[in-house]
N, C-alpha and C positions, 0 to 999 in steps of 0.2 A: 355471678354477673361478670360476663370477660370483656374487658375493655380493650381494645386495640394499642398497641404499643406510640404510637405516632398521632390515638385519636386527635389530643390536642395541641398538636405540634405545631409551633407559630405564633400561639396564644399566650397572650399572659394574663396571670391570675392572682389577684391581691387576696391574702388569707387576712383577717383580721381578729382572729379568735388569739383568746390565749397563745401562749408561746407552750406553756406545758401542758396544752389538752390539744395540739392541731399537729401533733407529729404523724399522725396517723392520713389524716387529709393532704398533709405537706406532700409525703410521700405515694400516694395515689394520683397526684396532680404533676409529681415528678414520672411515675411508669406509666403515665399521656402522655409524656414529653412535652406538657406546660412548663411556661419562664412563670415560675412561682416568684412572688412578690412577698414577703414576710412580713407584714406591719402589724403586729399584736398591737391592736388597741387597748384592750384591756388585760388588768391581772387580777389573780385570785389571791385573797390577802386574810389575814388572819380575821375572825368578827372582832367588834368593839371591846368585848369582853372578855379578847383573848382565847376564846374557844372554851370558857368555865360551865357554861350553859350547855354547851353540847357534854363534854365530860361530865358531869353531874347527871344527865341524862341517859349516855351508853353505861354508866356504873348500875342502873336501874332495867336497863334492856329488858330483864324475863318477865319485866310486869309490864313490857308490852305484847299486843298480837302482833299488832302492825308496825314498819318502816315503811315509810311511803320517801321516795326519793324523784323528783323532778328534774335531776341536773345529775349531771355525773361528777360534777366537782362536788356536790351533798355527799356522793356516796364515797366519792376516795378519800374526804376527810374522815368518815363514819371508818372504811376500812384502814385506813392507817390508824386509827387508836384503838382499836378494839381487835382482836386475834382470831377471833371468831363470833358467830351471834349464835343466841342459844337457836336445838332446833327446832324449836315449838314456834317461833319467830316468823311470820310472813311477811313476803317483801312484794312491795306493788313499784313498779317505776315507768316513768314514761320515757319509750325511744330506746331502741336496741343499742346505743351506746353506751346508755346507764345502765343497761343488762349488761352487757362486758364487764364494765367494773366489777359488780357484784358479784358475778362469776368468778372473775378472778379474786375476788376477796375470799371464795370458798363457799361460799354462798348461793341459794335458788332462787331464783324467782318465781314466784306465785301467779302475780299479775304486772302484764307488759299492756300500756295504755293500748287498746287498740289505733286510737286515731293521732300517737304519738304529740298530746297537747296535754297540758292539765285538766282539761273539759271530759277528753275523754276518759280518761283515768279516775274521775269520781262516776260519770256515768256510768263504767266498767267496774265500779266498786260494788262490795255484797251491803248490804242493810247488817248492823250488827244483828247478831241471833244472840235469842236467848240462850243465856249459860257463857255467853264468851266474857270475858274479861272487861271487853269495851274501849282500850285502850291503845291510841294511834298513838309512834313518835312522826313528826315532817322537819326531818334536819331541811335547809335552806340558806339562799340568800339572804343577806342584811335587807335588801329590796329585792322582795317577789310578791308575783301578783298575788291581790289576797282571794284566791279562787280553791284554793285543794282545802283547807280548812272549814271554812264554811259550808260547804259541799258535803264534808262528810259527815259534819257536826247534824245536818239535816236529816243524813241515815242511820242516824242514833251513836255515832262512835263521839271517845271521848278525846279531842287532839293537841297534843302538848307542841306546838309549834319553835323549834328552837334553831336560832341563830347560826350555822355550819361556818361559813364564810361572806367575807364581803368583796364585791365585785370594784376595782380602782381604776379608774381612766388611768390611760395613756397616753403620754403627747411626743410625739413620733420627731425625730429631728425633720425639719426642713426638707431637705435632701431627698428623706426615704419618701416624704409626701409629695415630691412634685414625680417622683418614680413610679410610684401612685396612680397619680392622676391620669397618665401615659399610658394603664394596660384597660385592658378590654373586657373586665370583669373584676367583680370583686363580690368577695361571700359574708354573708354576715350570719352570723350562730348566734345572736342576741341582740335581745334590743340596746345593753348598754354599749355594744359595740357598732350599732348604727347612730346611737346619741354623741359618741366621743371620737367619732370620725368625724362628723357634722360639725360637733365644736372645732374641730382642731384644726379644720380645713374644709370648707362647705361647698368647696368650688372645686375640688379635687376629686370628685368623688367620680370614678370610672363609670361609661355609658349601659354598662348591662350588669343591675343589680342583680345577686341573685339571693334567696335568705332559706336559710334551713327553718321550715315550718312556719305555719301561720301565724303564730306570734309577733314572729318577728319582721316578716314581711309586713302586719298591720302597723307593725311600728316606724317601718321604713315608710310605707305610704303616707301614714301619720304627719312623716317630717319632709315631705314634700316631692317625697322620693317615687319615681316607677320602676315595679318591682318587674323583673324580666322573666324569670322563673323563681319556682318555691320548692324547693330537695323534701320529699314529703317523708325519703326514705332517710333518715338521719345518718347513717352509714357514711364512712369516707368513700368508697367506691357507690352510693348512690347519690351522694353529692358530684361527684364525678360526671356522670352519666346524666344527671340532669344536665353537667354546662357542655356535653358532650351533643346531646340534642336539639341544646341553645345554640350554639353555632350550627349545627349539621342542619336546621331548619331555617336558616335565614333569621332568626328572632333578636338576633345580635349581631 
């Protein structure tokens, strides 16, 4: 997908994701010649238990089939403790950017959600078969939706659901939020980070929402918000190219 060097030249665009997971969008928003806006709302922070649950869990790996990963921050904590996974190990994840990770951790993926949501990802799931093991890990948020578990537990798999990280509001100095409120888009890659922009500043929030995937746009509509476009391709250059169309079409 080739972007034009000037597509978004004149624009500014508020990122709101993580600080250590939007280097990759920063920089695609910078080669449009977007005035990038930096407001990490949220961070990713150890879970409550300090991560004992997850490590007790990768120390047992081979006596799983399945990792099923929903976020790519599930999977760079999985691949920063663990050196490799055995490879008898299938890995199901939703959104080509949790396939990166995993890739880069040395790792295949099996199964990519087609419809890149949790929904589609158990609908794209196998029925355990007889003779397998039966045995899901779902590293995760401290708060996620409780939809991939239940789903699979209904196709016969058995799923040890364990704690990865916990997602922490941010509250942004003053300043960078009225810098904010001044550009002409802003992107949201989670519901916690359309929640804790809302709190920190409800009146600042830029006129063309834009949200990577239905989730999180239903969570913006949710909070009162219209959603202007929805990046269906989770990619930093097809997030791009959705706000690339949002302007080029008058929608913003």
């Amino acid at each position: 997908m080739k972007i034009p060097s000037r597509a978004l030249q004149g624009r500014s665009v508020v990122v709101t994701a993580a600080r250590d997971t939007s280097a990759a969008l920063v920089g695609a928003l910078d080669a449009a010649s977007a005035t990038v806006i930096d407001l990490p709302m949220i961070a990713v922070g150890d879970p409550p238990d300090g991560g004992r649950a997850l490590a007790n869990a990768l120390a047992r790996l081979d006596g799983y089939e399945w990792v099923v990963f929903t976020s790519a921050n599930a999977a760079r904590r999985v691949f920063r403790l663990v050196g490799s996974v055995p490879s008898s190990l299938k890995i199901a994840v939703v959104g080509p950017s949790t396939a990166a990770v995993v890739e880069a951790g040395g790792a295949s993926v099996d199964l990519v959600a087609p419809g890149a949501t949790a929904a589609s990802l158990v609908a794209g799931f196998p029925e355990q078969a007889d003779g397998s093991n039966g045995r899901v890990l779902f590293p995760c948020a401290e708060v996620a939706r409780d939809e991939v578990a239940p789903g699979l537990r209904n196709l016969g798999w058995d799923v040890d659901v364990v704690v990865a990280y916990a997602t922490l509001a941010v509250v942004p100095a003053p300043g960078h939020l009225a810098r904010a409120a001044g550009a002409d888009a802003v992107i949201f890659a989670s519901p916690s980070a359309v929640h804790a922009l809302l709190a920190a500043a409800p009146e600042k929030v830029p006129p063309a929402v834009v949200c990577i995937g239905p989730t999180t746009a239903q969570a913006a509509i949710d909070a009162g918000l219209e959603v202007a476009a929805i990046a269906s391709d989770r990619t930093a250059q097809g997030i791009v190219a959705t706000l690339v169309d949002l302007f080029a079409t008058g929608r913003a």
